[in-house]
N, C-alpha and C positions, 0 to 999 in steps of 0.2 A: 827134893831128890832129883837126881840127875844120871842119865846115860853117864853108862863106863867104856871104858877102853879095857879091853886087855892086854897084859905083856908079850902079847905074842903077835900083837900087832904089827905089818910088816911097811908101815908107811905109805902106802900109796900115793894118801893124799884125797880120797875122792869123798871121804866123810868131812873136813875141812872146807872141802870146794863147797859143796851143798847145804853146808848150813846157816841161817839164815841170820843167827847174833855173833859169829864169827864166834862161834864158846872154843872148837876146837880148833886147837895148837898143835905144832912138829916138824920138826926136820924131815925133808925125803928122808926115804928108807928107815925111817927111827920112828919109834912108838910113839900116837899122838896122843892128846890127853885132854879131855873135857875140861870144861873151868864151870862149876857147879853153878854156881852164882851168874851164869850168861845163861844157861842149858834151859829153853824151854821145853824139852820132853814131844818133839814132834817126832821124833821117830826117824827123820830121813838117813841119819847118820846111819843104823843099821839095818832099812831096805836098800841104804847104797855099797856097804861095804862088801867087797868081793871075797875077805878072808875068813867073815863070818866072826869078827872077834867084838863086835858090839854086843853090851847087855841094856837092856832097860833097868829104869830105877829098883827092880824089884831082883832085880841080879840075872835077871830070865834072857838068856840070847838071843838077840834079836834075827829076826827072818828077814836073808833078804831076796828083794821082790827087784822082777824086771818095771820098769818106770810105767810101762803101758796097765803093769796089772794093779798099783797103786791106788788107794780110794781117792776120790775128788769127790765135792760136793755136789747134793742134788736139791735143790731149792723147791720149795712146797711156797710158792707163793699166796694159795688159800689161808694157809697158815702169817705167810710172814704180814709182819708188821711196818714194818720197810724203816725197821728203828737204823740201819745200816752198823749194829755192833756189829753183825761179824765182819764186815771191812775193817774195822778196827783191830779184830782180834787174829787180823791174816796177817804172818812175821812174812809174807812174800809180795802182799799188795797184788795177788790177781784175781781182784773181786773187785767189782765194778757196780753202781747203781743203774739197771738199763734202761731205756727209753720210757716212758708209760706205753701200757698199752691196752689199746680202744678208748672205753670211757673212764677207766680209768688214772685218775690225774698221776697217779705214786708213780714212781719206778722203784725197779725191787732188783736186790742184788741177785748178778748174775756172773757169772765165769768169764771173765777178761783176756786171760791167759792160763791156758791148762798144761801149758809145759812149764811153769813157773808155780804151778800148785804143787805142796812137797804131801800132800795127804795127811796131812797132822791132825784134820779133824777139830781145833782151836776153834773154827766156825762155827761149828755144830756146838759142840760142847758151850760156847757162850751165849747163844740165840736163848731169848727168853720164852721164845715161843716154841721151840724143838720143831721150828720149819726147816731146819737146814739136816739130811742124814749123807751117809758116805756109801758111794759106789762103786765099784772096779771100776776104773776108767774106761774101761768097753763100753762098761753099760750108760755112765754118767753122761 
């Protein structure tokens, strides 16, 4: 399943800009259109839309959110494993392995870029450890 558009869609363009498998398509000013088969269901497409006309797969319209109050991830390194899936599982690639630290030989993923994290939560959701949770970005 996949994010919808609605026909009432007024093109802006800023759900196309920020998504990360290019799913959505459009002409300025004309209704764009998700291509189901790209759409990973991160969500950015409608905490970005300004006209409020995104649903989620479950038909439910999507909320959207100024960029600052978006979830990013918060790493529990106690927990983690340092397998590096969710670097894998990030469609934006700003998760990063960081340094070891102390006596620790591992490094463990850490936030690279948090203006490039779209808060999809893809990290989380794949960690087999459930070390990775999502925070407002205030707090993360």
């Amino acid at each position: 399943m996949a994010y919808t558009i609605t026909d009432t869609c007024t093109g802006c363009g800023s759900c196309s800009r920020i998504c990360p498998t290019r799913a959505i398509t459009g002409e300025k000013k004309e209704q764009h259109t998700i291509a189901a088969d790209l759409c990973i269901e991160c969500g950015s497409c409608g905490r970005i839309c300004p006209a409020g006309v995104v649903s989620d797969p479950f038909g439910i319209p999507a909320v959207r959110m100024k960029k600052n109050s978006w979830p990013a991830p918060v790493f529990d390194q106690k927990r983690c494993m340092a397998c590096v899936i969710c670097l894998d599982a990030c469609p934006t690639g700003c998760l990063i392995v960081g340094p070891p630290q102390g006596k620790d030989p591992n490094g463990y993923p850490c936030m690279e870029d948090l203006s490039s994290c779209l808060g999809c939560g893809l990290c989380a959701a794949d960690c087999p450890a459930d070390a990775i949770s999502l925070a407002p970005r205030e707090v993360a």
